[in-house]
C-alpha positions, 0 to 999 in steps of 0.5 A: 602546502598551505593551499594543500591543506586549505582544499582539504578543508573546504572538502572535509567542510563541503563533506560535512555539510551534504551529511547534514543536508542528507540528514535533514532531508531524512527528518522532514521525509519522516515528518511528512510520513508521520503526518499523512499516517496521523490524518489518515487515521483521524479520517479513519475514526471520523468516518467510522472506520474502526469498531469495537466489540466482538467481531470474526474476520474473514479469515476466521479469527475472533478479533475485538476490533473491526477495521471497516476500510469500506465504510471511509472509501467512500469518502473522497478525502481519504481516498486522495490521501491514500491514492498519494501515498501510494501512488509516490511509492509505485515506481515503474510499474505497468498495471495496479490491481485490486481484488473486489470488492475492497480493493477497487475504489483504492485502486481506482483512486491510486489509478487516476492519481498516478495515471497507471491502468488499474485491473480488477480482479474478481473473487471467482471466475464469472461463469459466462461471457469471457469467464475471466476474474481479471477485468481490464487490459493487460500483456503477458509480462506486464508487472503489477502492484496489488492494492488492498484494503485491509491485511490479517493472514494476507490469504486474500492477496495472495489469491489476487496474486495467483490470478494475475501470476496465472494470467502471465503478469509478474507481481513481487510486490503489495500495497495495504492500507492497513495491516493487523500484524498478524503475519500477511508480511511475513506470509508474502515475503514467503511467497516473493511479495513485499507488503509496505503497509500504510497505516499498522493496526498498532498505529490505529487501535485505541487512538 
């Protein structure tokens, strides 16, 4: 009977002490996420990557605030930390693509970093030679991430995700380095795409 509940306790013991690991674990995860959000966005200010004044997005809207995500992807240091970030988030994915012009260095980075093949999908189709808006080799069924740089309505991504869904490869989900908040999560979900955003506007405007 003692030895009964001697066992008992080493399990209960035993029990505790994974909750703690899983515990711990879940903290440093978080802390290592914080960090790589708080260098991208010095980088992001550092290399000029957020205005302020009067600006109109793409999708029309009037906006005090621009996030030049073009200006710092020339910039290899923010490159490599985006390319990790969302290169450890992939999973079993075929190909990752990006929609010209903002989205081709951050695939391409994300590309060499995860040694996925990475398409590029053109704006409108080239009107000679294979007139083809997808660049790069691919199979009908293929699964596909798309990349982007910036997401407002998230209109853009889902026009990228109609051309790789019209060329026969399946996507159901997105990766942005940062999102506006002003719908693009909520506008894929409703079209069967998850969007993970790397960095939130919330997280970067006025810091």
């Amino acid at each position: 009977m003692l030895r009964s509940v001697s066992c008992v306790g080493r399990l209960f013991v035993l029990i505790i002490l994974g909750f703690l690991w899983v515990f711990v674990l879940i903290v440093l995860l978080r802390r290592g996420l914080v960090n790589v959000v708080r260098k991208l966005i010095k980088l992001l200010n550092e290399f000029g990557g957020v205005k302020y004044g009067d600006f109109t997005l793409s999708s029309g809207e009037k906006s005090s605030y621009y996030i030049d995500i073009k200006a710092v992807c020339t910039e290899p240091v923010f490159l490599r930390e985006v390319a990790r970030e969302i290169s450890g988030e992939l999973g079993g994915v075929d190909r990752v693509a990006g929609v010209a012009l903002g989205g081709v260095p951050l695939v391409t980075a994300v590309s060499l970093e995860s040694e996925v093949p990475y398409l590029m999908i053109r704006k409108e189709e080239k009107g000679y030679g294979t007139n083809d808006r997808i660049e790069g080799s691919y199979s009908v069924g293929d699964s596909a991430v798309i990349i982007e740089d910036v997401t407002t309505t998230g209109n853009s991504v889902l026009d990228g995700i109609k051309a790789l869904r019209d060329a026969g490869l399946s996507v159901d989900r997105a990766f942005t380095v940062v999102d506006r908040e002003s719908g693009a999560i909520e506008n894929l979900q409703e079209n069967g795409v998850e969007l993970k955003a790397v960095i939130s506007v919330s997280e970067l405007v006025n810091r």
